[in-house]
N, C-alpha and C positions, 0 to 999 in steps of 0.2 A: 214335814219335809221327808221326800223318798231318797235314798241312796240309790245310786248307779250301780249295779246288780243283778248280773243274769242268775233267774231263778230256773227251779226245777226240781225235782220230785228228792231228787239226792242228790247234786252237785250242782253247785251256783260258780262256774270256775269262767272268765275270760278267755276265750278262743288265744292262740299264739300265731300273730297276724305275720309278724317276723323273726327271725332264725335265733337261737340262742346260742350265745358263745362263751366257752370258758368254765369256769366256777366250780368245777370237777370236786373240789375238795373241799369247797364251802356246802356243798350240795348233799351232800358223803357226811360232811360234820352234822348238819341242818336235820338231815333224814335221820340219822343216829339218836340225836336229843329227842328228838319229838317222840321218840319210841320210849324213851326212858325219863320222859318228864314233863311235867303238866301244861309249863309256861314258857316259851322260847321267843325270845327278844330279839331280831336282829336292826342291830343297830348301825350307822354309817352317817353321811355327811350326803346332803341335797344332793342327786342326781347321780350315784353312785350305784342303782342296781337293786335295791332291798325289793321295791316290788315285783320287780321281775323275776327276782331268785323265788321269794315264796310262792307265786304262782308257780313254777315249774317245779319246788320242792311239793305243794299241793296234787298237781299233777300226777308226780310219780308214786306218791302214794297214799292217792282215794282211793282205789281198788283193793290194794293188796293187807293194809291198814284200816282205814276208817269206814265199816260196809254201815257204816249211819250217817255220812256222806261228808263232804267238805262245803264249807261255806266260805267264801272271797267277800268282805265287807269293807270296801273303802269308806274310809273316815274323812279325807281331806277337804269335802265337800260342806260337812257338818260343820255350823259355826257356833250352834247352842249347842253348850256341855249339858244341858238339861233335857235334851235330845236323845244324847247316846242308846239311853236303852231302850228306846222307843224304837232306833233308826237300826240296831243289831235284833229288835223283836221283828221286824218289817222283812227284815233282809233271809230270817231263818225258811219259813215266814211262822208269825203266831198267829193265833184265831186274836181279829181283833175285836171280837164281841165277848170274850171272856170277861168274867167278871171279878174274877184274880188282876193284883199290880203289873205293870209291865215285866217288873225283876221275876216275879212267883209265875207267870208264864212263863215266861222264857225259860225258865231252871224245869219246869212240868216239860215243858216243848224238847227239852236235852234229855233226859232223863232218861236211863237206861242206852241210851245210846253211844255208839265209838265213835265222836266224831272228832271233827277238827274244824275250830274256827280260825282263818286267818283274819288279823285285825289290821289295814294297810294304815301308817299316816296317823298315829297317835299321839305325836308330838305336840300338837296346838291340843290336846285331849287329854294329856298326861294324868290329871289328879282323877279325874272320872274313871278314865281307862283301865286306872290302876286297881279301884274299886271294884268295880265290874269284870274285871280279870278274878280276883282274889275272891270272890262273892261265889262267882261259876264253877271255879275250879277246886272250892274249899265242899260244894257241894256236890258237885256233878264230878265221882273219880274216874268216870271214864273218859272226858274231857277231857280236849289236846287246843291247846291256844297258840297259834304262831303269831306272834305281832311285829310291827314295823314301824321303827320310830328313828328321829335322829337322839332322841334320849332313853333311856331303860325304864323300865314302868318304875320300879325299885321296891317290890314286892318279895314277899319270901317263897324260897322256891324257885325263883326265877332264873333261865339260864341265857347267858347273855351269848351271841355271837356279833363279832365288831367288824361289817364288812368293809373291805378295803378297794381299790381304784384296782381296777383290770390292771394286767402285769401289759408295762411298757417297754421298748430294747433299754438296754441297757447304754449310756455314750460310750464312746471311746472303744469301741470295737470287743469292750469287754463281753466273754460268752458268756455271760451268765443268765442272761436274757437275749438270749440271740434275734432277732428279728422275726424269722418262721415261727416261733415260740410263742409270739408275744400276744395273749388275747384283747389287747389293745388293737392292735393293729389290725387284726382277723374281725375287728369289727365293723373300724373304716371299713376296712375292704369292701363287706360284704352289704354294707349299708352303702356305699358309693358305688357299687355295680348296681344295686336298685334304680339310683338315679341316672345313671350315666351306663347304659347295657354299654359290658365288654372289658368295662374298667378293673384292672389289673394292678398291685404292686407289681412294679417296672425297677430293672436298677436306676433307670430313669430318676424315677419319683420316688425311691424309698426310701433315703436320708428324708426329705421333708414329712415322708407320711410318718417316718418316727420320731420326727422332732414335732409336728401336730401334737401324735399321741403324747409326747411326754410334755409340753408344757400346758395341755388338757388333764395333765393328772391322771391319767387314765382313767375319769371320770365319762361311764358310758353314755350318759345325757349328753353331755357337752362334744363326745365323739361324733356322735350320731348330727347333732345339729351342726357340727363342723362339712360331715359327709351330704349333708344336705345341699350346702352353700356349692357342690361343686355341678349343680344345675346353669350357674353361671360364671364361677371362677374355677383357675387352675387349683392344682393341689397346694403351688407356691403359691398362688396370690393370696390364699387360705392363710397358710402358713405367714405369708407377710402382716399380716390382718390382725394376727391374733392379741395382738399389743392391747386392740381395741376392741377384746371379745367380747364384751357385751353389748356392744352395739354388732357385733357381724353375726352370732350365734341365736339367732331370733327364729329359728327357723322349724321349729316344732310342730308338731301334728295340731291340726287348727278342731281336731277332736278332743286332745287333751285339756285338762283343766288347766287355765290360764297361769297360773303360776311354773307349769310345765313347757311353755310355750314359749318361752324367750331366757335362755342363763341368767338376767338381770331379775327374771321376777322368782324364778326357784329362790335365790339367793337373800333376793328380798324376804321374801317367808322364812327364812331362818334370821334374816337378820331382827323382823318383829318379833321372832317368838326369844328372843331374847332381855332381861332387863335393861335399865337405862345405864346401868354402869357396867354390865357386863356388853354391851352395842361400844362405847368408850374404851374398854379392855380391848375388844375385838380391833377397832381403830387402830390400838397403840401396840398392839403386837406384831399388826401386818406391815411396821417398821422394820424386822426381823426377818432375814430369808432363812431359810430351812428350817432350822431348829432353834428351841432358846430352852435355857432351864429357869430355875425359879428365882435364881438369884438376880438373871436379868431382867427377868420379869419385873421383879421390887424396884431394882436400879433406873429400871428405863421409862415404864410404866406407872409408877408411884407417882403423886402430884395433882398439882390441879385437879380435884374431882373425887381422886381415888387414895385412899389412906393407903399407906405402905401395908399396915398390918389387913385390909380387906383382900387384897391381891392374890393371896393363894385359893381364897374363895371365889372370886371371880375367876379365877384361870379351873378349876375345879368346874366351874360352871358351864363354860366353855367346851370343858372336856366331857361335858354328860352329853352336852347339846350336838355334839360331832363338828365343831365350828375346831377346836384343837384336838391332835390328832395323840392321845398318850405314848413315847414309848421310851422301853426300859434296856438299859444295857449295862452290865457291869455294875450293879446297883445302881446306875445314876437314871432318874428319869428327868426326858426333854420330853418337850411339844411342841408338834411341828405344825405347818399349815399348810395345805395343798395350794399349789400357786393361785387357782384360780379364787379360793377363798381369802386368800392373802391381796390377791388384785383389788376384790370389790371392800373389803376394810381399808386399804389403798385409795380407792376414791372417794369414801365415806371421813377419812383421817382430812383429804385434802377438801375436804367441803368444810370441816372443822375448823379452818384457822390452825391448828396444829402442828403442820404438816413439819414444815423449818425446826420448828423447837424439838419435834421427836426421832429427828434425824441425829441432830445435834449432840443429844440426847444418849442415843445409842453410838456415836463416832468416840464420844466421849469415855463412856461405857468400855468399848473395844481397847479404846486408846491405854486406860489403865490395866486391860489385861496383858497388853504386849510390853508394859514397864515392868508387871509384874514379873512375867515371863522369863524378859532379858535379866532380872535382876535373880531369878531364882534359878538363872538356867545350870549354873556348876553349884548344885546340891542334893540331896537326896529327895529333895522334890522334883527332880529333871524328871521321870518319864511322865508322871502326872500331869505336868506342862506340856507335853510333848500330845498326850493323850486329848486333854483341853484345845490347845490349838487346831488339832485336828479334827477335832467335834466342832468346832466353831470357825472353821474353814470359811462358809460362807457369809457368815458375819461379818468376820475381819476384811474379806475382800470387797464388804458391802462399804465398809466407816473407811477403807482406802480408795474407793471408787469417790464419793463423797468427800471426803477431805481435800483432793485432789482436781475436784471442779467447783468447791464454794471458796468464794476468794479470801484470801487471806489465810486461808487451812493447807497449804500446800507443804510446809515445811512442818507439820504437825504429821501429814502422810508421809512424809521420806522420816521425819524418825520412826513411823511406826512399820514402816518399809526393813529400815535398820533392825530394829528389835527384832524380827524374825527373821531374821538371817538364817540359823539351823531350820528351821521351818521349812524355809525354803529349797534350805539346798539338801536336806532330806527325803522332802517329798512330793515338793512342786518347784522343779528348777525350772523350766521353760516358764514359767508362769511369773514366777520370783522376778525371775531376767526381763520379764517387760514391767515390773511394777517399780523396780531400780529405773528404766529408760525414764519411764514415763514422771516418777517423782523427782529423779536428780533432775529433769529438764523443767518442772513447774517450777522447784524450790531453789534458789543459785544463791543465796547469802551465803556469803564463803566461813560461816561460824562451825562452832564445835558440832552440834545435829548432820551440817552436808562433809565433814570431814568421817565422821563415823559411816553414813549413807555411803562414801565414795569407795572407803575400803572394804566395807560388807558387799557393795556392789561390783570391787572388784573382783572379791571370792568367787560370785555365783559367775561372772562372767570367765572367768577361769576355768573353773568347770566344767563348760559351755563349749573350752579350747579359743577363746577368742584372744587372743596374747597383746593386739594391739588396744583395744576397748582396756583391758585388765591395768596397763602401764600407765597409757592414759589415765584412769582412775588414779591408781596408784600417786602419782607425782601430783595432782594437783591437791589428793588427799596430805599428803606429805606437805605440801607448800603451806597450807593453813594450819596445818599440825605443829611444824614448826615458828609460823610467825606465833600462833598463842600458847606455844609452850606446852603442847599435849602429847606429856609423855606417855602415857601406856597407849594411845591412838599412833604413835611411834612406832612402839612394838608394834602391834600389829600388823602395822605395813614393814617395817620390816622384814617380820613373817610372810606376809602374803606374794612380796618381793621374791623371798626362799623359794616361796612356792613356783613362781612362775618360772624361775630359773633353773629348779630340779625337774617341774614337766617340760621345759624344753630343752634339755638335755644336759645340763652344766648343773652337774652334782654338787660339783668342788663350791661355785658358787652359792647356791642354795645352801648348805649348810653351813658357809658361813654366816651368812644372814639370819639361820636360824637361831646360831648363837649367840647373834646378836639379839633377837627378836627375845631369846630365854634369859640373856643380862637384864633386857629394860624392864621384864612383866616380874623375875626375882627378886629387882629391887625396888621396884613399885609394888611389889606383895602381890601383885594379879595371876588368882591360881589357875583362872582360865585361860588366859594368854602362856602363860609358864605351861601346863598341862599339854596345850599345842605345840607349844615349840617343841618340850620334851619329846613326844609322842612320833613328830615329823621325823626330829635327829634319830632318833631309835630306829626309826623303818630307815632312812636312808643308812644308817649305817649298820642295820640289818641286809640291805643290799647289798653292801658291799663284803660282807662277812667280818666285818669288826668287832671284836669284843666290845666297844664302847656299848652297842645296842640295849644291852643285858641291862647295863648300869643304871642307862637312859630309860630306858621301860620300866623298869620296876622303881625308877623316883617316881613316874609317874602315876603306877599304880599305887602306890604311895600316899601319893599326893589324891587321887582320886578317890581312895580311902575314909583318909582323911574328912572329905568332903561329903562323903556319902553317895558319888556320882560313876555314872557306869557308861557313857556315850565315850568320852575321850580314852579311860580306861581300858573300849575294846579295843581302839584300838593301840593302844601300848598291848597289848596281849599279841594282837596280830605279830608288831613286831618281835615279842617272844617267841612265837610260833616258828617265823621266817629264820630268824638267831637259832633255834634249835634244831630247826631245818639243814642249814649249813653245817654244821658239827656232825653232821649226820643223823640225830636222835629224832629220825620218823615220827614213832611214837609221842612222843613228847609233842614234836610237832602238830601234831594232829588233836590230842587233847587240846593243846592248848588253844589253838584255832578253830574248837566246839566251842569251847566256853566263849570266844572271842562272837562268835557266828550266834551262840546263845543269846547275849548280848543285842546286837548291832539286829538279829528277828525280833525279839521284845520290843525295841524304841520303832522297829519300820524302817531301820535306814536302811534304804538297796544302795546307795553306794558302799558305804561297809560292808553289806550281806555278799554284795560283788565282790569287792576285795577277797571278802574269804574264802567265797568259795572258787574264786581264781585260785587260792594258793593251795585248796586244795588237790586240784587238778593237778598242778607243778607235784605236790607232795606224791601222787599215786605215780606220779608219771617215773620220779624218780626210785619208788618200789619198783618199778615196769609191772604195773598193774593198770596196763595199758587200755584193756576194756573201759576201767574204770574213769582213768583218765580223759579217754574219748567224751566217753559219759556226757564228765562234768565239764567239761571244753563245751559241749552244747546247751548243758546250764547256763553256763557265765556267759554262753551269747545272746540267751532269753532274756539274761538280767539285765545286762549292759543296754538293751535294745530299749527296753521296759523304761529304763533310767536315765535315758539319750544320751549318754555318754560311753566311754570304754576306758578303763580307768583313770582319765580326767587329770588330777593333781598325782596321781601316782604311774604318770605316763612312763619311767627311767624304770618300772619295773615291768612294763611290757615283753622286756627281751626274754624273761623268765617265761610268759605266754606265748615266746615265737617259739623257742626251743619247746616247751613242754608239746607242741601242738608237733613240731617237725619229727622231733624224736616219736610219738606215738602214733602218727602217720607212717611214719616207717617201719615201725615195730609190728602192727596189724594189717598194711595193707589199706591202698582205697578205702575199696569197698569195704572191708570189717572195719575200716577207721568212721564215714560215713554212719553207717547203720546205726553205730554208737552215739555218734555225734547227734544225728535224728531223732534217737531213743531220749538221750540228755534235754534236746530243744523240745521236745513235748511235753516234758513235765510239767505238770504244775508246781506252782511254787511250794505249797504245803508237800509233793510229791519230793522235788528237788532238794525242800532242806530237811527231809526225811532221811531221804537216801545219800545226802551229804555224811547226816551225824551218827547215820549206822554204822561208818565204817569203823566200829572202833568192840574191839576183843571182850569178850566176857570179860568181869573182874576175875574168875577164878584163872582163866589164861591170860590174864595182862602180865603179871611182873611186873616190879620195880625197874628201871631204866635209870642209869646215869645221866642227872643233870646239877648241874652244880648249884648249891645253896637251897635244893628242892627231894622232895621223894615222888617221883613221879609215880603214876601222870599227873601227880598235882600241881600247881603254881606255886612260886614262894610263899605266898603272900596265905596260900589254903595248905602248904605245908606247916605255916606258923603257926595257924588257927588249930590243925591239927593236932600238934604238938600240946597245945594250952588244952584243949579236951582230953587229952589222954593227963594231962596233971591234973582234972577232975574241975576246972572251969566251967561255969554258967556260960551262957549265952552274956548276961550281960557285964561278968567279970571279963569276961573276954575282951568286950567292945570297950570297958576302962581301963584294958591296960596296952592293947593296943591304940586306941585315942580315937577308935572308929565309931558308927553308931551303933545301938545292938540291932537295927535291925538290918543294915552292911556285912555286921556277926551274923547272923541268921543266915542272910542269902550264902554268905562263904560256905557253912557247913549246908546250908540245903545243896548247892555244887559238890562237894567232898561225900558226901551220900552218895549222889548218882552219879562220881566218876566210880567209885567204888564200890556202886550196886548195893551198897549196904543200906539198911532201916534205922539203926541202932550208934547212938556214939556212943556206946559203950563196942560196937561192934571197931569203931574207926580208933577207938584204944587202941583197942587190941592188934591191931592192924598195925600202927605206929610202935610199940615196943616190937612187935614182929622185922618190920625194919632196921631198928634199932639194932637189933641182936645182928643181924644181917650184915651190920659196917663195916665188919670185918672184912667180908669178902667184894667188899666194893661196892656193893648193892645200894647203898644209902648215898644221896651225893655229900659232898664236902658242904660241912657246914648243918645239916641236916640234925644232926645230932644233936646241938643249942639251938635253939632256933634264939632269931633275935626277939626283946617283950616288945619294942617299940617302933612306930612308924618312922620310912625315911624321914629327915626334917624338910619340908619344902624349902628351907633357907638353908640349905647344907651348902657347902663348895661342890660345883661340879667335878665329877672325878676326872682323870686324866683322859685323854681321849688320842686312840692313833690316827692319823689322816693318813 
């Protein structure tokens, strides 16, 4: 058997028929290795580019590297492993009348010489290749191997490079991948002006040619055989088509080797070169859109065929082979699958008999994350839920697509609609607001599941500003609530009642409701219904400048404490912030709405990251640190814009945003007001909540500030904690004697460090007796002196309140 193989006296390299695009930095890492090591691997997923990158890494450096030449040996053709050495002896070339083994040539034939073999297509070759890699390169040191595999040879020595799919736009208008940028795109293009002279991205056509590229994966094969097809279709009808890529992407060079020449058959070749129960894995993963970790794996995958405990082996398998794609974040590793690998395990599951059961399977799956969820959301497991949901974004919108068109699953999707309620309206409120339409209208049993659905639905619809949709909800929620008797589903509406009545302008309203909302969840012990209502009353009567605010915020932070939870808690801080505001204490103000902003960035909520940084804007404006104001006036219109709302449920406190924007319009002028405002909207967001939380004094120029029952700028709650550290308190004495967790104890003093710039609690002692002494002259506020040992009770009486 001859291999495909242009020879020649020192270079055996394939001509470059067509243009190369992209890879700037795989090419740059590629050429680097090879100078500093024997065996370079790269590795990727069928039609993603490997042999095209080694050829032009070959390229760039036979001349300047290897003057004993480069040799290009496609492997993919060879079907006998007993072969190999014969068909890499043929390709150098060896004398083949030597009377030496083909290995003991070939190593005489290298000898002394700088070369470089690339190996293309190793993968159906793996155990030989690997041999014969280790053999050459253990004898011959001056030996450079690049190889090409979808698996790693897994030799010692070996350096792996894992290439990935051309960079595609990025949706939603996000830059991050701007369109010009994208060497996806730049491929189309230039492989479609081939066939079609003249053809141009148009704004025309450039939504679809980057919606091609991205649900092609930015896999260069499948681009390329995409740009083919437009010898007879539009760019659109492409784009309509691709549902059924592999039947429309057939379109390959009738030169290449047939597995090359149609998407279904590369795919095929990967899907043989795998075992019979990793082909089954493959099946039951491409249940899964984007990403899965292992637990789903076990969950979903286990069964029929596959023992739970073989499963990480098989997914392990998967992942040598480039069929799953590894990756890691935050310690946790997922695998994901590029759509169009995910498609053909998709038709391969549905030729199975499968198909129902492994849906089922995963809805099921999802369904007990979103109970867990809702069940774990007010405790010190909240941001890790928050983190999980949003990793599994596309899952859960997968078991809610599903649920929602298999009959009889519709009311199992509007609970799991329900349970993500903060999901929603944290970080995908437009999206949320159609998956309420769509479930409350599948599922209509008027039981306890659409009573929960109607008032989480009329949250997001609130939101949204939709007031009539919201009421609607509201009352029919109520009607079921009271004929079965559901009282904390009560409360809620209750609450959500307040709510709509405070964003449409009727304060006095709304917080009666609220009070009521805080009677029904206090005596039904519900600390997440109690936590809201508190938190609501606090900012409305932070609006209004009522002392009750203070009382109100700090049960709640309290009570937040207590639980270990920090989402509801910012905001009762906010309202701190706003209370301290009014009294005049800037300072205070301003700390305390970092910590609040601290918060509400860690969990992702932009509508609290809005909140905050609206107030802070009000806060500079009222220094007449007008610049600054301007500023952050054009933050909070990037945010608001970002989050399709403008502060939504906290509408009654806009008039604070008319005046702050009127007065610092007038303070600066137009124009200097503008500039500002320009300068504020262009930030980015890592830019904006930068420049938010700077505004705040060295410790060494802070000062103590009067606030009553605190030592600022700390909060009561890190003024207590303080206090037990300078009495020479653990971390976790602390947390048993205030009744919190130690690690709630922790975050308090890792806060009281970096308001105080300090390293050391032995430094924040020190600090605290400095205060102390200080009482005399006012410095300390009222009360600062004892601190109280114990948290508010969530079942205390509420305190007296002014209307």
């Amino acid at each position: 058997m001859r291999t495909r193989v242009a020879r020649g006296e020192l270079d055996g390299l394939p001509a470059e028929v067509t243009s190369f695009v992209g890879r700037r930095h795989e090419l740059a890492e590629l050429k680097r290795l090879i100078g500093i090591s024997h065996v370079v691997t790269l590795i990727g997923a069928g039609g993603v580019g490997k042999t095209r990158l080694a050829l032009r890494v070959a390229e760039e450096v036979r001349r300047t590297t290897f003057p004993g030449g480069v040799r290009f040996i496609e492997l993919a053709a060879l079907e006998d492993p007993d072969l190999l050495v014969q068909a890499v002896a043929e390709a150098l070339p060896v004398n083949e009348h030597s009377t030496r083994s083909p290995l003991d040539a070939l190593i005489e034939r290298l000898r002394g010489r700088q070369t470089l073999i690339v190996l293309d297509n190793c993968e159906h070759l793996l155990a030989q290749c690997a041999v014969l890699v280790d053999t050459l390169v253990r004898a011959l040191p001056e030996l450079r191997i690049l190889a090409t595999s979808r698996q790693a040879l897994g030799i010692a020595g070996e350096q792996i490079v894992e290439l990935s799919p051309l960079s595609t736009p990025t949706p939603d208008g996000d830059s991050a991948v701007p369109l010009a940028e994208s060497d996806a795109v730049r491929l189309f293009a230039e492989r479609a002006a081939a066939v079609v002279p003249g053809f141009e991205v148009t704004e025309e056509n450039e939504d679809a040619v980057a919606e091609i590229c991205r649900r092609l994966d930015g896999l260069p094969l499948a681009i390329e055989m995409a740009a083919v097809r437009l010898r007879a279709l539009s760019v659109r009808q492409v784009l309509e088509r691709l549902d059924d890529r592999f039947r429309l992407l057939t379109g390959g060079s009738r030169a290449a080797l047939p597995r090359q020449r149609t998407l279904r058959a590369l795919f095929e070749w990967s899907y043989d070169l795998c075992t019979e129960q990793e082909r089954l894995m493959w099946q039951r993963v491409s249940v899964f859109v984007g990403c899965l970790d292992l637990e789903a794996a076990e969950q979903v995958c286990a069964g029929d065929g596959i023992a739970r405990e073989d499963v990480l082996e098989l997914i392990a398998g998967l992942v040598d082979k480039s069929v799953l794609l590894r990756r890691e974040s935050d310690g946790m590793v997922r695998y994901c699958l590029l759509d169009t690998v995910r498609q053909f395990g998709r038709e391969r599951l549905a030729e199975s008999g499968e198909e129902a059961t492994l849906h089922r399977r995963h809805r099921d799956y999802y369904r007990k994350i979103t109970s867990r969820a809702w069940a774990e959301l007010f405790s010190a497991a909240q941001q890790s839920w928050v983190e999980r949901l949003q990793r599994d974004h596309a899952n859960l919108r997968k078991a809610l697509d599903w649920s929602l068109r298999e009959p009889g699953e519709a009311e199992t999707g509007l609970a799991m609609t329900a349970e993500l309620l903060y999901h929603w309206s944290g970080y995908h409120l437009s999206e949320g607001a159609g998956w309420f339409d769509r479930s409350l209208a599948a599922a209509t049993e008027p039981g306890e599941v659409r009573a929960h659905a109607l008032w989480a639905g009329a949250w997001i619809s609130l939101l949204r500003g939709d007031y009539t949709t919201t009421l609607a909800r509201l009352d029919e929620a109520a009607s079921i609530a009271e004929r079965l008797g559901l009282r904390v589903t009560l409360g809620y509406i209750a609450f959500l009642y307040g709510m709509a009545a405070v964003s449409g302008g009727d304060l006095e309203s709304g917080m009666r409701r609220y009070e009521e909302a805080e009677a029904i969840h206090r005596a039904a012990g519900n600390p997440i219904g109690l936590a809201l209502a508190l938190n609501r009353l606090a900012l409305a009567n932070a609006f209004l400048g009522r002392p009750a605010a203070r009382d109100l915020a700090e049960e709640c932070v309290a009570l937040c404490d207590l639980h270990g939870e920090v989402w509801h808690r910012a905001y009762a801080l906010l309202a701190l912030a706003i209370d301290a505001w009014h009294r005049g204490d800037v300072r205070a103000a301003c700390a305390i709405d970092n910590e609040s902003l601290r918060y509400n960035t860690a969990l992702g909520d932009q509508l609290g990251m809005g909140m905050n940084l609206e107030a802070h804007a009000w806060f500079a404006a009222g220094e007449q640190k007008y610049e600054r104001a301007a500023r952050m006036l054009g933050v909070v219109q990037t945010c608001w814009q970002a989050v399709g709302a403008r502060l939504a449920e906290f509408r009654h406190m806009s008039r604070y945003h008319d005046e702050c924007e009127a007065v610092t319009r007038e303070a600066l002028g137009e124009r200097a007001f503008q500039a500002e405002f320009s300068r504020g909207a262009a930030l980015t967001r890592e830019e904006a909540l930068e420049y938010a939380l700077l505004e705040r004094a060295p410790a060494a120029a802070r000062g103590p500030a009067p606030f009553e029952g605190r030592i600022a700028p700390l909060t009561r709650r890190e003024t207590e904690i303080a206090h037990l550290v300078a009495e020479g308190l653990s971390n976790k004495d602390i947390a048993g004697r205030l009744v919190i967790s130690q690690r709630t104890a922790e975050g308090h003093i890792e806060h009281i460090l970096d308001k105080l710039g300090f390293k050391s609690r032995a430094q924040v002692a020190a600090w605290v007796k400095e205060r102390l002494s200080e009482g005399a002259d006012g410095q300390v506020a009222d009360g600062a002196a004892g601190p109280k040992t114990g948290p508010v009770s969530g079942g205390r009486k509420p305190a007296a309140r002014t209307k």
